[in-house]
N, C-alpha and C positions, 0 to 999 in steps of 0.2 A: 492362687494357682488356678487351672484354669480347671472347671469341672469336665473330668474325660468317664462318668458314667454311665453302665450301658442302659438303654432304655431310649426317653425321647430322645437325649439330646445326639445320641450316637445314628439316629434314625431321621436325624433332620436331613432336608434335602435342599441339595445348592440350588439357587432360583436361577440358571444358566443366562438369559437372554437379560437378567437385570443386573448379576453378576459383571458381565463383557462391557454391558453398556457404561455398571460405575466406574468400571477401569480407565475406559477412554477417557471419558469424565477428570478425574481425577488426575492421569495421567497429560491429558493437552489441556484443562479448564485453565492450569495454571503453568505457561508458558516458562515463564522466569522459573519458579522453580523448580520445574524440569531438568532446565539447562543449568543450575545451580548444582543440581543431584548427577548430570551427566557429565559435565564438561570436566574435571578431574580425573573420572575413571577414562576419559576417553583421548584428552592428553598424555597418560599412563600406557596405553595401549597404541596409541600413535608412536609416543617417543621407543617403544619397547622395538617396535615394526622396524624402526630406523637404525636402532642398534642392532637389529638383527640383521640389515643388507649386509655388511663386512664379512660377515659368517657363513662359509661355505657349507653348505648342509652335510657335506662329506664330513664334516665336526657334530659329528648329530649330537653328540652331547652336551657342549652350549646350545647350540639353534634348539634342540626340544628344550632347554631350561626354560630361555625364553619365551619359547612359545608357551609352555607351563605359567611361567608367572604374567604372563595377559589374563589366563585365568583369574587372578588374583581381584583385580578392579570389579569384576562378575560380582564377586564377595561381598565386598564391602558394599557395593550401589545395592545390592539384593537386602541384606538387613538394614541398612538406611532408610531403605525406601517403604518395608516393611514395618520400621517404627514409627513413619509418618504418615501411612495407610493407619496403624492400632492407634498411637498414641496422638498425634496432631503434633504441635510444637514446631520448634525450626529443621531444619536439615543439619544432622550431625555424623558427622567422618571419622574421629577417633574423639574419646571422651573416656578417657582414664582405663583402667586396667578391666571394668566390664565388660567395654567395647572388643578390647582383641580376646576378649576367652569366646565373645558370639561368633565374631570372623572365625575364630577355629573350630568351633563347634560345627559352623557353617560351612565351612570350607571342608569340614572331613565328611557332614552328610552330600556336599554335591558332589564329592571322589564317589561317595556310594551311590549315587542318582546317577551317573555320568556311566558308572559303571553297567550297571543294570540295563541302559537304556543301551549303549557301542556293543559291550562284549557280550552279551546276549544274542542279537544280532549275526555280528560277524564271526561267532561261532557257530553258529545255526547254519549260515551261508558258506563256513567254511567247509563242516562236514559234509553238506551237501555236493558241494564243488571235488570232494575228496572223495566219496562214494560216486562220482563221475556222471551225476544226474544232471550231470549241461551247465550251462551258465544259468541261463532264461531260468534253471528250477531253483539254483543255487541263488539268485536274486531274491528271485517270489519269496523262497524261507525265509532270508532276509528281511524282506518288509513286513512277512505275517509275523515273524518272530520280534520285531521293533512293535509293531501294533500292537500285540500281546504284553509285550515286558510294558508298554506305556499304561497300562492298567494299573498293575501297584505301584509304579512309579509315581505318577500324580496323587496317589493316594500318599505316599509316601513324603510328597513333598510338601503336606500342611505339616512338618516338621521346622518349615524355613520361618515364617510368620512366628511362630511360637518361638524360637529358637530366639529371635531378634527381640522379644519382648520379656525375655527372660523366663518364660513357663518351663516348666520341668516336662517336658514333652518330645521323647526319645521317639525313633523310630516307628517300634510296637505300638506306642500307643497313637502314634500318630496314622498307623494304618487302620486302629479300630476307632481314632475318629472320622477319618473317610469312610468309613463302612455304608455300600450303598448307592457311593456318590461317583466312584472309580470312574465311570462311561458317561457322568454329567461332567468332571473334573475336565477329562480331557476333550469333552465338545466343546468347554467354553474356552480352555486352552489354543484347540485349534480355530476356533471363532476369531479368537483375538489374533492370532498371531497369522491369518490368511492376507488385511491390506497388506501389512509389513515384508510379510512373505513378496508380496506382489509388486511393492516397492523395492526390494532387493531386488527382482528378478528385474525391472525397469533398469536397475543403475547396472545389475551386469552388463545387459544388451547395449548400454551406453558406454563403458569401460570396454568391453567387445569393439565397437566401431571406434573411441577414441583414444584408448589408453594402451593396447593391446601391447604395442611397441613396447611399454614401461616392463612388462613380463619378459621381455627376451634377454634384457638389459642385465649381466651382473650386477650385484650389490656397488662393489664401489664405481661404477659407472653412474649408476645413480648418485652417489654421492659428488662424485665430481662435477655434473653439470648440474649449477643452480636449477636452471628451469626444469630440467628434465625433475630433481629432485621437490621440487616447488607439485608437481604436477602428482609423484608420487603420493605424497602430503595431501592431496585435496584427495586424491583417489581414498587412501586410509581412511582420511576422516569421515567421509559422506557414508562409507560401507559400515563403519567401526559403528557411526553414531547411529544406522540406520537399526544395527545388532543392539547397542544397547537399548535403543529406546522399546524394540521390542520386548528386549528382556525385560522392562521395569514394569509393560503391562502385564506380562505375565506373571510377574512380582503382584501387580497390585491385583489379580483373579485371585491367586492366591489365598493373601491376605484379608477379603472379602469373603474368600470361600471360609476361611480360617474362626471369621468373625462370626460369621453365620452359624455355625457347624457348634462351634466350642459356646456359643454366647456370652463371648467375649466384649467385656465393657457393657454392657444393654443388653434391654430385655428382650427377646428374641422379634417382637414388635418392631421397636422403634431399630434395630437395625436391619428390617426389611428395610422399613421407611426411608433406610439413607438409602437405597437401591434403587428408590423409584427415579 
């Protein structure tokens, strides 16, 4: 189990710029198994997008199912990739009846991550917008209240890493092992995820000038013209793949920061040493 005692080890501090840099590292070193670890969640989430064209949003209760269960692939590539960040070995997908109690365990801490980080927020922005203090002020809450909630929340999420490797490491204690780190957590969080950001922001401004027409399009309009539908499909995949591969670098921050913090596997030494 993993030692969560307070003293040094809850006082250790995430090495941020060597942290980011093993992610990348790890994450594009090794090509193939990237695309090994993405290419099913990301089929998942394509084919899901497809089955959603038929579905009139005025049915918001399938159309939000759906979009609910794209969350799901999130899940699984997050503890995957987490036990190949701790433990090495091959890439594994389901693997007996351990494997679906971490998806659930995982899947119910990112309902509460997910929570923390929207409804915090847009209740801040709302009351704001409700006591009549303008748009412009009712934004600003907004972002300072996301900025603020993204404090325990990264704290909170060296819960996922440990989750995937089976440590007995709930919540609480996953917030007093970030103790410290909260405002390093999320610079190397945002470090990591600013190319990706900027590659998203690249394929909109190209989906903007070439795909735009594919937005105005009902569902099964898409469906009926191969090309048009061939076109929607390239459009999913490039954005879907660009979202998960980010997610997995900030999967492997994580699970670094996780390894560092907890000293996990090695001696607090030789796992700087993989960082260099």
């Amino acid at each position: 189990m993993t030692e969560l005692a307070t003293g040094p080890v809850a006082r250790r501090k995430v090495p941020v710029v060597a942290v980011v840099r093993g992610a990348y590292r790890d994450v594009f070193g090794r090509p193939l198994r990237l695309c090994k670890a993405v290419i099913l969640p990301l089929l998942i989430i394509v084919g899901l997008s497809v089955a959603a064209l038929p579905v009139e949003e005025a049915e918001s209760g399938i159309h939000e199912s759906l979009l609910f269960v794209q969350f799901l692939p999130y899940v699984f590539l997050g503890v995957c990739w987490n036990r190949l960040e701790l433990l090495g070995g091959e890439l594994e997908l389901l693997a007996g009846s351990a494997a679906y109690r971490r998806y659930l365990l995982s899947g119910g801490y990112s309902l509460l991550v997910l929570g923390l980080l929207i409804l915090a927020p847009f209740a801040a922005g709302g009351f704001a917008h409700a006591m009549s203090l303008g748009e412009g002020i009712a934004v600003l809450t907004g972002v300072v209240t996301f900025l603020l909630a993204a404090w325990p929340t990264v704290r909170l999420c060296l819960v996922f890493p440990a989750t995937a490797i089976d440590e007995g490491l709930g919540p609480i204690a996953a917030w007093r092992l970030g103790r410290g780190n909260g405002w390093r957590l999320f610079t190397a969080c945002l470090i990591t995820s600013l190319p990706m950001l900027a590659l998203a922001v690249v394929w909109i401004l190209v989906w903007i000038g070439f795909f735009q027409h594919i937005a105005d399009l009902p569902g099964d309009a898409i469906l009926s013209d191969f090309s048009t539908l061939l076109q929607f499909l390239a459009v999913a995949a490039v954005a879907n793949a660009i979202q998960l591969i980010g997610f997995t670098l900030i999967v492997s921050v994580f699970a670094k920061a996780y390894a560092q913090l907890s000293g996990w596997g090695a001696p607090r030494e030789e796992i700087l040493e993989r960082f260099e």
